[in-house]
N, C-alpha and C positions, 0 to 999 in steps of 0.2 A: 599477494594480490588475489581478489575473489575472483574463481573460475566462474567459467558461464553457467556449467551446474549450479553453483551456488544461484546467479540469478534467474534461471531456467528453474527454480521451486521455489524461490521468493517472489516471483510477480506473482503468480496464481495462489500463492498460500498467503498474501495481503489482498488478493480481491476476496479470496474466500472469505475471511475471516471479518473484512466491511460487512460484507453481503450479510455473515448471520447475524453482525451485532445489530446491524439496521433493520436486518426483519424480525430481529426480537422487540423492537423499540414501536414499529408501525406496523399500520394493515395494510394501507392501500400500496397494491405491487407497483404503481406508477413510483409511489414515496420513497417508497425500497428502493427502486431501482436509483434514481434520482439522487438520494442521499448515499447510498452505499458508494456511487462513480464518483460524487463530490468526495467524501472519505477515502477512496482508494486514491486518485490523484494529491490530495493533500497528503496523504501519507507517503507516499510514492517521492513527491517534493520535497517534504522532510527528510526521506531516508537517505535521497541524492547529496540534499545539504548537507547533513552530517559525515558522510559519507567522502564528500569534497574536504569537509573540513578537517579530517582527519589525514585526509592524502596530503593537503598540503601541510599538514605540521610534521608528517612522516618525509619529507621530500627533503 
């Protein structure tokens, strides 16, 4: 089972990691910003799904 450590440096180390791929991509800080929250949530989404999916093929 992943301790809360584990997700206590995985939420901030997947917003970091949105944040500079999208302000490597664009100028405007609004865009960054905007695009980076839309990618951390979709990620974030994905990681849950997979995440469920594996708990229940392990159950």
């Amino acid at each position: 089972m992943m301790g809360i450590s584990a997700i206590f440096y995985a939420i901030p180390l997947t917003a970091f990691i949105c944040l500079a791929y999208t302000a490597s991509r664009f100028e405007l800080p609004e865009r960054i910003l905007k695009s980076a929250f839309v990618m951390f949530v979709k990620t974030l989404g994905g990681l849950v799904l997979l995440y469920s999916v594996l708990w229940m093929f392990s159950s």
